[in-house]
mmCIF file of the C-alpha atoms, coordinates in Angstrom:
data_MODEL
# 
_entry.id   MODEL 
# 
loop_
_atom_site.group_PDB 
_atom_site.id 
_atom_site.type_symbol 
_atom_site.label_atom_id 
_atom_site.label_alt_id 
_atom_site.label_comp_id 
_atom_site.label_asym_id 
_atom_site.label_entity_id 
_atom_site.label_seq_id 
_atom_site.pdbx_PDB_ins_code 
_atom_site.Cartn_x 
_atom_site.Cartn_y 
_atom_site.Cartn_z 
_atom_site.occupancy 
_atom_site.B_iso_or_equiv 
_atom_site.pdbx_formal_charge 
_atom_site.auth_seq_id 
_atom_site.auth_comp_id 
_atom_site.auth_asym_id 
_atom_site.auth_atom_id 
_atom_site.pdbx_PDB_model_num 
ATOM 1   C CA . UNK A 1 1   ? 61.047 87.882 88.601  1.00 0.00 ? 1   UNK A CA 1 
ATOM 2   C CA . UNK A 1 2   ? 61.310 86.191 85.216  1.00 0.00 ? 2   UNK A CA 1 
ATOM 3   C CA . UNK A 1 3   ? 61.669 82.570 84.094  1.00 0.00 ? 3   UNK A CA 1 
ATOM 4   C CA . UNK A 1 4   ? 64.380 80.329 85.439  1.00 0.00 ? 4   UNK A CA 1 
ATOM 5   C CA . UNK A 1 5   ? 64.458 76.577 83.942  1.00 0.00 ? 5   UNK A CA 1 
ATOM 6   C CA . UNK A 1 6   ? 67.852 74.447 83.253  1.00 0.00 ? 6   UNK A CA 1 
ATOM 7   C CA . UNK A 1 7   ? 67.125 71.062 82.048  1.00 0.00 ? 7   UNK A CA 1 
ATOM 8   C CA . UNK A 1 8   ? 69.053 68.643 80.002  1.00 0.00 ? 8   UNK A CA 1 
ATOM 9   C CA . UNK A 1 9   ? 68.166 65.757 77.778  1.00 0.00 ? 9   UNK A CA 1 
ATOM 10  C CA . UNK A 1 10  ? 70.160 62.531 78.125  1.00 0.00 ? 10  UNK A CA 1 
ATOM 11  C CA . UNK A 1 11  ? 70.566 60.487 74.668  1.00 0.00 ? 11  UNK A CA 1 
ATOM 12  C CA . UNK A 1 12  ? 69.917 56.720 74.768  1.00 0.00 ? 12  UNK A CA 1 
ATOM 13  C CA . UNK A 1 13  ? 70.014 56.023 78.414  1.00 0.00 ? 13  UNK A CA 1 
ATOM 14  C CA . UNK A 1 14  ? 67.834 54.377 80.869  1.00 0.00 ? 14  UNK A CA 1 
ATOM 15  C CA . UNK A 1 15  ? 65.540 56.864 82.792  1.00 0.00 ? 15  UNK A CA 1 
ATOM 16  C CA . UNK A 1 16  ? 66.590 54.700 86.236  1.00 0.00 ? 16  UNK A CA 1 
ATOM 17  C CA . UNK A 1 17  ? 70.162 55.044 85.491  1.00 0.00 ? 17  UNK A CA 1 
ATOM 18  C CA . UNK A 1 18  ? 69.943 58.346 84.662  1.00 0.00 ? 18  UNK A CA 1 
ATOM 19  C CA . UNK A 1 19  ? 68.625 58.981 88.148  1.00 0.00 ? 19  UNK A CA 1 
ATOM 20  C CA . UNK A 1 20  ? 71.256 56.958 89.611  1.00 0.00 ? 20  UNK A CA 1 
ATOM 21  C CA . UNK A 1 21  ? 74.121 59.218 87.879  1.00 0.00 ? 21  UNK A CA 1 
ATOM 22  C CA . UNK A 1 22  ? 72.353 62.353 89.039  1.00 0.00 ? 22  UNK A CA 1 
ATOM 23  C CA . UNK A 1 23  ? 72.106 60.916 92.472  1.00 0.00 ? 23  UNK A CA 1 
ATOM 24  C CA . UNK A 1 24  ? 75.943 59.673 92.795  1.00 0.00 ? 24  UNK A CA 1 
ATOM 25  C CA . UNK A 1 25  ? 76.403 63.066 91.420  1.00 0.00 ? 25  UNK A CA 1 
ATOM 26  C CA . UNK A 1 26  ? 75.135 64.932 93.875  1.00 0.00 ? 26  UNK A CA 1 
ATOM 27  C CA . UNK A 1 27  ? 76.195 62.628 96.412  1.00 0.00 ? 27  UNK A CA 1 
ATOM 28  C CA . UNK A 1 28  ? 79.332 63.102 95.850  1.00 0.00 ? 28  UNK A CA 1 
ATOM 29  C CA . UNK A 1 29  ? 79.711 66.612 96.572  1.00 0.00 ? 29  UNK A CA 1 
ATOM 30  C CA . UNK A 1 30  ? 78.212 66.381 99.925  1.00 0.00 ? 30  UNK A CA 1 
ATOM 31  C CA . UNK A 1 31  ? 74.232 67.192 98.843  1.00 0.00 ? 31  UNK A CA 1 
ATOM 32  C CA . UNK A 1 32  ? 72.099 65.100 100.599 1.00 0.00 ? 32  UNK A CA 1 
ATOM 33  C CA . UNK A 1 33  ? 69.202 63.705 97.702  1.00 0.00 ? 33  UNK A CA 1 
ATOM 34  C CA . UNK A 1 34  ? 66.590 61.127 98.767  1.00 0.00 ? 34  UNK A CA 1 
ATOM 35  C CA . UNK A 1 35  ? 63.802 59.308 96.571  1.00 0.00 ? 35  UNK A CA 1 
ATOM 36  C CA . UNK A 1 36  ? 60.624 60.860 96.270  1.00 0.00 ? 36  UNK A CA 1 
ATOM 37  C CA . UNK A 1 37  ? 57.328 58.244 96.390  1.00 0.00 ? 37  UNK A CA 1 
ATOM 38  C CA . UNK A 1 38  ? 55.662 58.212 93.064  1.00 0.00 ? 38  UNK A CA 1 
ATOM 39  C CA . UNK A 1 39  ? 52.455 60.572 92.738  1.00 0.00 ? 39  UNK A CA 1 
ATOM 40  C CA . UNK A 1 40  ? 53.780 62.829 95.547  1.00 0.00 ? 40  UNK A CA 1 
ATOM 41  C CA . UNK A 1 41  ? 53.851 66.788 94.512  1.00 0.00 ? 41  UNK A CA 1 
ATOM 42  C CA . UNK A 1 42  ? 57.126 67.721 93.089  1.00 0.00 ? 42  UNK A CA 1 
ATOM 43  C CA . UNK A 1 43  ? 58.884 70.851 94.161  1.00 0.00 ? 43  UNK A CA 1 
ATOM 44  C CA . UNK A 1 44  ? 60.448 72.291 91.483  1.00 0.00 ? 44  UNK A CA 1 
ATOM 45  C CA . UNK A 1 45  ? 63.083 74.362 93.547  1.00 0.00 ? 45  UNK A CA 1 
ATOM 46  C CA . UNK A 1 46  ? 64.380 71.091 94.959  1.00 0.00 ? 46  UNK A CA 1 
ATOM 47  C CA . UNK A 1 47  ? 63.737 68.287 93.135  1.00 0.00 ? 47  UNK A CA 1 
ATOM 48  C CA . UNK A 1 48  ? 65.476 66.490 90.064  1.00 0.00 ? 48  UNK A CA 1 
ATOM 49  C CA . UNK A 1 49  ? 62.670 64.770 88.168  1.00 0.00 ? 49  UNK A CA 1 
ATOM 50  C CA . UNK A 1 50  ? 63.907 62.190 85.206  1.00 0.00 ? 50  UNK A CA 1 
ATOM 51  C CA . UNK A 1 51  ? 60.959 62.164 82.301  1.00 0.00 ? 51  UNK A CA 1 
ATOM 52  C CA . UNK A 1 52  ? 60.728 58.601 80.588  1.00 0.00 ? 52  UNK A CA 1 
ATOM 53  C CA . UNK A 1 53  ? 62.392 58.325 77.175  1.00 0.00 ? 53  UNK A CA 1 
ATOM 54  C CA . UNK A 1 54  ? 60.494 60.153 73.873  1.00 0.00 ? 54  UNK A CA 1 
ATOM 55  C CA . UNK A 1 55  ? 62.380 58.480 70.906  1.00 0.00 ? 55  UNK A CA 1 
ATOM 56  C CA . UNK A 1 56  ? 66.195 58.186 71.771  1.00 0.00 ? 56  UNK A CA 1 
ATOM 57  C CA . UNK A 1 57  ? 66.320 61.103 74.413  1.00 0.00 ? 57  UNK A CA 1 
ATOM 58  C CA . UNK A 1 58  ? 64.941 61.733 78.079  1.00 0.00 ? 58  UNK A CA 1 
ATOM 59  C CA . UNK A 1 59  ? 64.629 64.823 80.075  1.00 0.00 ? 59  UNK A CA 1 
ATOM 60  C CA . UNK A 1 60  ? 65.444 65.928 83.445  1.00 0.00 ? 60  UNK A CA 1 
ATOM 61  C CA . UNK A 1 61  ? 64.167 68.730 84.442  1.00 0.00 ? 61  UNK A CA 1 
ATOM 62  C CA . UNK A 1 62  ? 66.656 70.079 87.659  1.00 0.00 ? 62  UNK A CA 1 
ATOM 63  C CA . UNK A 1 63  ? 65.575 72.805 90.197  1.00 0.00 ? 63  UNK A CA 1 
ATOM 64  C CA . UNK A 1 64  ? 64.738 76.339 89.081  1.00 0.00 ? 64  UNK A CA 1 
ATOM 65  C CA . UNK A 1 65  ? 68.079 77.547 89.869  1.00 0.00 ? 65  UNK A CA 1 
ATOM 66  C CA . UNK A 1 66  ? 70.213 75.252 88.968  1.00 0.00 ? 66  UNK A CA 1 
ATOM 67  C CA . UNK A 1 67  ? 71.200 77.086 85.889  1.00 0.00 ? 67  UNK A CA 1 
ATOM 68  C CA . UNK A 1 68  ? 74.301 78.329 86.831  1.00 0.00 ? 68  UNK A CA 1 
ATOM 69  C CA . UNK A 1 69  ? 75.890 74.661 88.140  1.00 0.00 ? 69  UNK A CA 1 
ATOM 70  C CA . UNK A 1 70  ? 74.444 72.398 85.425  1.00 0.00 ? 70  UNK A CA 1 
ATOM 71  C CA . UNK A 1 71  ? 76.670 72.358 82.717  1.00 0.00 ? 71  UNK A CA 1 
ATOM 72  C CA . UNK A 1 72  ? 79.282 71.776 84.950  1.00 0.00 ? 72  UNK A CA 1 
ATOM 73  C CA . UNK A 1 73  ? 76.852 68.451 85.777  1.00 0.00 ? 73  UNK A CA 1 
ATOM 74  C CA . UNK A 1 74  ? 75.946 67.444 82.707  1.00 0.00 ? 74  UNK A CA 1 
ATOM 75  C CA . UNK A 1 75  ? 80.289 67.580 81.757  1.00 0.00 ? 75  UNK A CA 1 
ATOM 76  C CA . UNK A 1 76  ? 80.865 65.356 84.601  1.00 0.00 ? 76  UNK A CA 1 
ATOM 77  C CA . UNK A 1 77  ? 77.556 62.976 84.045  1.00 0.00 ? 77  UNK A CA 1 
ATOM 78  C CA . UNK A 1 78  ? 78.627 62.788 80.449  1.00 0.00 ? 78  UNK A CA 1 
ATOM 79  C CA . UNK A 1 79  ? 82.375 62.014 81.087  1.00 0.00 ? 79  UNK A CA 1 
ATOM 80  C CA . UNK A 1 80  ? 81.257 59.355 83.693  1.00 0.00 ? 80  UNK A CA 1 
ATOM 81  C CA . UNK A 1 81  ? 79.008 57.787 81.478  1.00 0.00 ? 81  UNK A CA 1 
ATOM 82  C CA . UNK A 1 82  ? 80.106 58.249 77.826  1.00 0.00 ? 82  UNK A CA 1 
ATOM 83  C CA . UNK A 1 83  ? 76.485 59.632 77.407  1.00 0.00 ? 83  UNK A CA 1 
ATOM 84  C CA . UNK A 1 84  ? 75.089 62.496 74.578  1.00 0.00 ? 84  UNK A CA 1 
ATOM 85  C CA . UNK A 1 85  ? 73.901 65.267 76.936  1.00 0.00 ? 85  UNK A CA 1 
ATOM 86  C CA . UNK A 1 86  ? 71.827 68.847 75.431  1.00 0.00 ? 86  UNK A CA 1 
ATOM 87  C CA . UNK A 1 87  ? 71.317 70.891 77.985  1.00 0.00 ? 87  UNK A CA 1 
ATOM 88  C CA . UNK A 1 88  ? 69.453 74.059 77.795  1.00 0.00 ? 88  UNK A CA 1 
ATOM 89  C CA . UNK A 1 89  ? 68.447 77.056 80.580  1.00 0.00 ? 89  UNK A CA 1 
ATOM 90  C CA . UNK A 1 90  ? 66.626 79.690 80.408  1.00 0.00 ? 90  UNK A CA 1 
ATOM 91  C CA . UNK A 1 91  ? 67.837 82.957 82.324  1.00 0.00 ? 91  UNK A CA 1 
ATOM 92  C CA . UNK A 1 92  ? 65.487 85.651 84.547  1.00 0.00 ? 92  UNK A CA 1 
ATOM 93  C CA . UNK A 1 93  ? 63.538 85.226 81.079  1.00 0.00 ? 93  UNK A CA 1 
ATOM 94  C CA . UNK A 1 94  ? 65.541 87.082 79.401  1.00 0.00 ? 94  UNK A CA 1 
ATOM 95  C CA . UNK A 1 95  ? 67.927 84.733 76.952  1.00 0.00 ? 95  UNK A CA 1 
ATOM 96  C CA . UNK A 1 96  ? 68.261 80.929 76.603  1.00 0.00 ? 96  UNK A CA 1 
ATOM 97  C CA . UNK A 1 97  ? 71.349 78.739 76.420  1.00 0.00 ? 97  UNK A CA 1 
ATOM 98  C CA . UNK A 1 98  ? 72.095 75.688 75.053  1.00 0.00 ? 98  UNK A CA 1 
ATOM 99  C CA . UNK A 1 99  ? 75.060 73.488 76.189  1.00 0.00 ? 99  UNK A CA 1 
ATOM 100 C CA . UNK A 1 100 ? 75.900 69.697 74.596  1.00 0.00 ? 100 UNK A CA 1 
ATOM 101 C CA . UNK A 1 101 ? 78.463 67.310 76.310  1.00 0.00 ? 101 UNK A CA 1 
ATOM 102 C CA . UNK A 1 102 ? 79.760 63.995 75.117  1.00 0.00 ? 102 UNK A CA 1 
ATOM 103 C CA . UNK A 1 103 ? 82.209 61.856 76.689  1.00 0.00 ? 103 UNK A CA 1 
ATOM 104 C CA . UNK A 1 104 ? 82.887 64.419 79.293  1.00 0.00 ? 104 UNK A CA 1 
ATOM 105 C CA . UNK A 1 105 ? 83.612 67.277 76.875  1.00 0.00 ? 105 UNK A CA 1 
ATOM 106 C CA . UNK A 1 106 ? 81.674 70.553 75.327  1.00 0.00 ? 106 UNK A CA 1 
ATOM 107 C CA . UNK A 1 107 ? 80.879 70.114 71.580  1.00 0.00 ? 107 UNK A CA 1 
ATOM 108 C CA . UNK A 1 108 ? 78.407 73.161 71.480  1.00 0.00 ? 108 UNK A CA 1 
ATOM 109 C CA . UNK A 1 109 ? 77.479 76.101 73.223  1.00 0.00 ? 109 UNK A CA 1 
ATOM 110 C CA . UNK A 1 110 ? 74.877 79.064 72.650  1.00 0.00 ? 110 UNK A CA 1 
ATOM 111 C CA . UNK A 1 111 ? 73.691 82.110 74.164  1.00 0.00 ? 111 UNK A CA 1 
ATOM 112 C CA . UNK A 1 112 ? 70.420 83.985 72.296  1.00 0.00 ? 112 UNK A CA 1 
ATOM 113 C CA . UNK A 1 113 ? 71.624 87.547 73.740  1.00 0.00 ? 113 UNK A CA 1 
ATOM 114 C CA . UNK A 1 114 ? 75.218 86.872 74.199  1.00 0.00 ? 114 UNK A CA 1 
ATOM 115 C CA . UNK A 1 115 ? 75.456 90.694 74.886  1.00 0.00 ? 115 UNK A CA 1 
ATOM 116 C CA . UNK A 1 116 ? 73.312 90.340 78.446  1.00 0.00 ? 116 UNK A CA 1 
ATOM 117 C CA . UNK A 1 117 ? 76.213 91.037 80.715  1.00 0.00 ? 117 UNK A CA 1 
ATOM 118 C CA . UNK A 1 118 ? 78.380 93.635 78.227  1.00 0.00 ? 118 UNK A CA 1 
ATOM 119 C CA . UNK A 1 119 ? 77.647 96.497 81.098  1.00 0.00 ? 119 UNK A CA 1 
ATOM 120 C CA . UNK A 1 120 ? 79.235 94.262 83.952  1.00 0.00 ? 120 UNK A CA 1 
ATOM 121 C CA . UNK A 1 121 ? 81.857 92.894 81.934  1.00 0.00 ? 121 UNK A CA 1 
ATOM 122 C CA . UNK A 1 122 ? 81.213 89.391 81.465  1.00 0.00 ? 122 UNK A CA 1 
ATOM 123 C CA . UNK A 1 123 ? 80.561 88.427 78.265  1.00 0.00 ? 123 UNK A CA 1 
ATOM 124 C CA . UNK A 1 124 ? 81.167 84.745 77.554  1.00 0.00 ? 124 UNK A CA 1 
ATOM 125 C CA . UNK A 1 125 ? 82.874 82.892 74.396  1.00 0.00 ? 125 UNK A CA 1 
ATOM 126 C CA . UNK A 1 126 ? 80.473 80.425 72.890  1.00 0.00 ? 126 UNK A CA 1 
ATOM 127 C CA . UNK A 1 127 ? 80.983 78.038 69.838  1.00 0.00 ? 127 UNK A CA 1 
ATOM 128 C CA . UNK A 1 128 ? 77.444 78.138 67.998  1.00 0.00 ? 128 UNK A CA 1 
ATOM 129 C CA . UNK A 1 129 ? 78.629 76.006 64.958  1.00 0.00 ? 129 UNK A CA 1 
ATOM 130 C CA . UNK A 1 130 ? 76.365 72.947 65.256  1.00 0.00 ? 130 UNK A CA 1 
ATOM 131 C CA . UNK A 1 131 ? 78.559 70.738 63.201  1.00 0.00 ? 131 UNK A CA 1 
ATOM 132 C CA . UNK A 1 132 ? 79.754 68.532 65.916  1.00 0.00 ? 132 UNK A CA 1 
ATOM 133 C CA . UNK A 1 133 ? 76.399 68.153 67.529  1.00 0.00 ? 133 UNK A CA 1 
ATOM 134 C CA . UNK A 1 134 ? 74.824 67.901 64.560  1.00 0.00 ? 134 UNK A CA 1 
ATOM 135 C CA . UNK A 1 135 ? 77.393 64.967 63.774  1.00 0.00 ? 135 UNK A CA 1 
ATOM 136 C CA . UNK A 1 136 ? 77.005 63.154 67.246  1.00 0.00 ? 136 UNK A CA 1 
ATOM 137 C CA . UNK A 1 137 ? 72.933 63.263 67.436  1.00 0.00 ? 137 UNK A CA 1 
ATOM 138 C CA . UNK A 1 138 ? 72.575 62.424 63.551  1.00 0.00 ? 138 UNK A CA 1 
ATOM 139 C CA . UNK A 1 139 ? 71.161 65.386 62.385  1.00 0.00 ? 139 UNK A CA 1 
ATOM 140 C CA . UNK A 1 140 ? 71.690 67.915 59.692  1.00 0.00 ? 140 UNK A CA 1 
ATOM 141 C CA . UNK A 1 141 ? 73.396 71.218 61.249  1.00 0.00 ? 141 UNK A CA 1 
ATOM 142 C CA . UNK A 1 142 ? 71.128 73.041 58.687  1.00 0.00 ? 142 UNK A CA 1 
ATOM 143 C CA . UNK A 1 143 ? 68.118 72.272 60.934  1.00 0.00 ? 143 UNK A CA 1 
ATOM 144 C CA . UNK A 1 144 ? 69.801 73.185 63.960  1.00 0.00 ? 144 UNK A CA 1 
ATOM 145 C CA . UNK A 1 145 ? 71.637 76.428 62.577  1.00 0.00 ? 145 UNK A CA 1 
ATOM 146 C CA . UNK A 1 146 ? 68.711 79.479 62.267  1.00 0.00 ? 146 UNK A CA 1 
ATOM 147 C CA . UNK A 1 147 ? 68.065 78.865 65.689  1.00 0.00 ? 147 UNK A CA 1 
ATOM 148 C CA . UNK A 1 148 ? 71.519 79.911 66.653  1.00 0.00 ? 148 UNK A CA 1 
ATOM 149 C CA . UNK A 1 149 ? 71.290 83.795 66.185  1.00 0.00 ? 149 UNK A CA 1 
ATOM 150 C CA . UNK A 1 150 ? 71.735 86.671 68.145  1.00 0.00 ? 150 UNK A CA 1 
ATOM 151 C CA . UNK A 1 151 ? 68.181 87.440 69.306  1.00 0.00 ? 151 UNK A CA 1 
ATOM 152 C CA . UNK A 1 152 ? 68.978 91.021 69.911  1.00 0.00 ? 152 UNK A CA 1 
ATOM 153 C CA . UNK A 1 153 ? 70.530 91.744 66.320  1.00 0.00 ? 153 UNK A CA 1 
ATOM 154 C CA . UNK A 1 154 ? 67.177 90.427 64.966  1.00 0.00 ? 154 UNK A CA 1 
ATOM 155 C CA . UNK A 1 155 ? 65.235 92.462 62.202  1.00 0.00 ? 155 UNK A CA 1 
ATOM 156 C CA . UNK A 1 156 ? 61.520 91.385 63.361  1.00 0.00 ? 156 UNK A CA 1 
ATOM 157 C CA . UNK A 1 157 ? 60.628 90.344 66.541  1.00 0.00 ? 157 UNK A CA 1 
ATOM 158 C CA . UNK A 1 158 ? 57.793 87.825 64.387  1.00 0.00 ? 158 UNK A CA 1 
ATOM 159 C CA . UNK A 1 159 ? 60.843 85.939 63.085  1.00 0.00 ? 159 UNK A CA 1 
ATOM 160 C CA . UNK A 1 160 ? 61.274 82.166 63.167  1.00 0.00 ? 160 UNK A CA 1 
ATOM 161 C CA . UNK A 1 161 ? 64.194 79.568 62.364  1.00 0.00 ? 161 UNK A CA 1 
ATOM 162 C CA . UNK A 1 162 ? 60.887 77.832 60.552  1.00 0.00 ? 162 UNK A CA 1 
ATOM 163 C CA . UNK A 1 163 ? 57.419 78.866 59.744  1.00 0.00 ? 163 UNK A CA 1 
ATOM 164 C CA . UNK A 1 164 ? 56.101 75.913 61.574  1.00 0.00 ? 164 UNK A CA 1 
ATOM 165 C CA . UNK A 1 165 ? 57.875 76.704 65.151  1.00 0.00 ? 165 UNK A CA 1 
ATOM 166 C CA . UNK A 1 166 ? 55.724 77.229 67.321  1.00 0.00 ? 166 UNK A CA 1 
ATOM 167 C CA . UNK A 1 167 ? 58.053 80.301 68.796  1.00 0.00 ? 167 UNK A CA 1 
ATOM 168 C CA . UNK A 1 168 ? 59.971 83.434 67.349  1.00 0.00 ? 168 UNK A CA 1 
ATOM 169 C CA . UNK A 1 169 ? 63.613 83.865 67.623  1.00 0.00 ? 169 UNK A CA 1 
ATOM 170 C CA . UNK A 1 170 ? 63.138 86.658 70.499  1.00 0.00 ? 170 UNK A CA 1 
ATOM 171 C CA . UNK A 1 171 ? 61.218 83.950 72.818  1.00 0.00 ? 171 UNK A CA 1 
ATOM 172 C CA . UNK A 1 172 ? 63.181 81.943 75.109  1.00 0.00 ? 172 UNK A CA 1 
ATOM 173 C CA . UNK A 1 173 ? 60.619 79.039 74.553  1.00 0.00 ? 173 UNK A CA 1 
ATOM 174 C CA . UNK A 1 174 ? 62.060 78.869 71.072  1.00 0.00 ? 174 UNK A CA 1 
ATOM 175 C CA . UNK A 1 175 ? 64.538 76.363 72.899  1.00 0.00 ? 175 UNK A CA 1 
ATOM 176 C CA . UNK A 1 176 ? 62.113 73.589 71.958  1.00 0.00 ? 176 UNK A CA 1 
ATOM 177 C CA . UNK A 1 177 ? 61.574 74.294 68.806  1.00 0.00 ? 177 UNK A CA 1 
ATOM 178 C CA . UNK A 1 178 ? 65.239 73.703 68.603  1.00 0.00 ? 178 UNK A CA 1 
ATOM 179 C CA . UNK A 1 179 ? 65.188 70.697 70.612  1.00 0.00 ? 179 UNK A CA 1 
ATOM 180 C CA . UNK A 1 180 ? 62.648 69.298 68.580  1.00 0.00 ? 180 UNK A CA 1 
ATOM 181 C CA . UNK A 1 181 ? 64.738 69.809 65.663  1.00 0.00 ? 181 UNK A CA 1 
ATOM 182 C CA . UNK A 1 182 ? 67.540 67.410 67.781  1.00 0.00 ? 182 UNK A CA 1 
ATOM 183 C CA . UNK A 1 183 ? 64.239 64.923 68.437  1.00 0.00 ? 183 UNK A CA 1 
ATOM 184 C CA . UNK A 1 184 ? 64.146 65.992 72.105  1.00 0.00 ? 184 UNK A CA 1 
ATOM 185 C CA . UNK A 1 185 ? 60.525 66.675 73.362  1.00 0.00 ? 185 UNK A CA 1 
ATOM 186 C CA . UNK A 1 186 ? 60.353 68.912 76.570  1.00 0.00 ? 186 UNK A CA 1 
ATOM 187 C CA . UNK A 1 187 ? 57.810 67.423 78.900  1.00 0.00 ? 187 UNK A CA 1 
ATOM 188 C CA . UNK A 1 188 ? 54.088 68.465 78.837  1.00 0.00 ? 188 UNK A CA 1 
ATOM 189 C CA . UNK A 1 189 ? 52.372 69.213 82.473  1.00 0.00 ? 189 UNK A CA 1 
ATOM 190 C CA . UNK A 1 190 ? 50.814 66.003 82.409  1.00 0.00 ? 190 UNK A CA 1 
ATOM 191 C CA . UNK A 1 191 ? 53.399 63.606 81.759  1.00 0.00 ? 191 UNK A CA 1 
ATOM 192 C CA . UNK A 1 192 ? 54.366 61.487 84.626  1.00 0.00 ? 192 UNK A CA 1 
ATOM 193 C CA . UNK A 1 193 ? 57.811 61.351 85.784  1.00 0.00 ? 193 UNK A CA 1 
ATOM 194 C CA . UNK A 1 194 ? 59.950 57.999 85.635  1.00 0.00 ? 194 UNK A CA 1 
ATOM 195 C CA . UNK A 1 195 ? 61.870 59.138 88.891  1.00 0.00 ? 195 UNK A CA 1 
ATOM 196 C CA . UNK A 1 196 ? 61.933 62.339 91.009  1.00 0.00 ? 196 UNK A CA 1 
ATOM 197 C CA . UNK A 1 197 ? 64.401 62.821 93.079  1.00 0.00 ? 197 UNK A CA 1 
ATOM 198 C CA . UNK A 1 198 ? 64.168 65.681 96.155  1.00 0.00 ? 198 UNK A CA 1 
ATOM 199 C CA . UNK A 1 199 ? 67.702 67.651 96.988  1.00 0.00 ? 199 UNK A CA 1 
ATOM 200 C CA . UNK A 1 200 ? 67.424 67.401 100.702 1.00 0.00 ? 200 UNK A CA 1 
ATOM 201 C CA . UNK A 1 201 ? 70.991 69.895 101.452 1.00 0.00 ? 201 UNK A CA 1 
ATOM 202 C CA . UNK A 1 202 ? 69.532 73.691 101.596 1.00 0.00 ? 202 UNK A CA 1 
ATOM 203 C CA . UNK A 1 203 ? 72.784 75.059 100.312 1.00 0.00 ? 203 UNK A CA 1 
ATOM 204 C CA . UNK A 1 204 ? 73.032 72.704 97.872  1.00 0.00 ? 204 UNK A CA 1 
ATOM 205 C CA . UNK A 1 205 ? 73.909 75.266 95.408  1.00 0.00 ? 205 UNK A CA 1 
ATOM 206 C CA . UNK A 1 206 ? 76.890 76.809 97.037  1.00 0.00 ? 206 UNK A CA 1 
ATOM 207 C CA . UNK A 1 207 ? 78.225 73.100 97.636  1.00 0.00 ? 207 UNK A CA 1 
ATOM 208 C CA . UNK A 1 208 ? 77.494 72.349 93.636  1.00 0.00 ? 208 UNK A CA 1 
ATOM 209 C CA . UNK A 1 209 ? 80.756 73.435 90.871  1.00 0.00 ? 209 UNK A CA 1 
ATOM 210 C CA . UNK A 1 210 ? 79.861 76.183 88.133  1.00 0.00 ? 210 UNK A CA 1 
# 
């Protein structure tokens, strides 16, 4: 089985009240979520860990399959909070997606093989003009734009959005490149977690909106 990761970065907001949205979140639809002691291991299929702030964004990384319900919570964390969310996932290892939210609505979405599903049918819409997220995180949509492509239409599997990425187009890592480009740093193994949180429902999933 291939890479699953969803995680979202939260612009300008407190790593503590972060937690507490994702918590009341959860909450909310009936998923039990309890506080996990600080330096305890951290179970990545359960557990919502909140990164502290790297410039003006923080990163939660959410359980390894939480892909298909978390832009559905990052909408209804943003709404609630009037926060910047970019959310990204990666699927089976296959493609990567980005998703932004502000003030509870989608301003950009993006799928690197939007083509995946054409054999079952279920090939999604998505808006990859960066203009409005460029606009809301105050940065030029030029820097964000070569990232958005179609990474099975691409002429060389060696290609980059920049020669200094440190991924091509055709890896799903490439995602941070393209969050670094927003100013969003994904988390390095070693950096301690503000807050974890540990999911404590086992269907939590099924409980969770898509």
């Amino acid at each position: 089985m291939g890479l699953f990761l969803a995680a979202s970065a939260f612009r300008r907001a407190d790593p503590q009240e972060i937690a507490q949205a994702c918590r009341d979140y959860f909450l909310s639809h009936g998923v039990d979520i309890e506080t996990v002691p600080p330096g305890a291991p951290i179970d990545y299929a359960s557990d919502v860990v909140v990164y502290e702030p790297q410039g003006d964004w923080a990163v939660v990384l959410w359980p390894q399959y939480f892909g298909v319900n978390v832009g559905a919570a990052a909408c209804a964390i943003a709404g609630e909070k009037d926060w910047l969310i970019s959310t990204v996932k990666i699927y089976d290892g296959a493609y990567w997606e980005h998703l932004a939210h502000l003030h509870g609505a989608e301003i950009h979405s993006h799928c690197s093989r939007p083509g995946y599903w054409d054999e079952e049918g279920a090939v999604s819409d998505w808006d990859s003009d960066p203009e409005e997220l460029a606009e809301a995180s105050g940065v030029s949509a030029d820097a964000l734009r070569p990232y958005l492509v179609d990474a099975a239409k691409l002429e060389s599997a060696e290609a980059k959005a920049f020669p200094e990425d440190r991924h091509e187009l055709a890896d799903v890592w490439v995602f941070s490149d393209f969050w670094r480009r927003l100013g969003v740093s994904f988390p390095e193994p070693d950096d301690k977690p503000a807050k974890v949180l540990r999911i404590m429902t086992a269907d939590f999933l099924d409980k969770l909106p898509v």
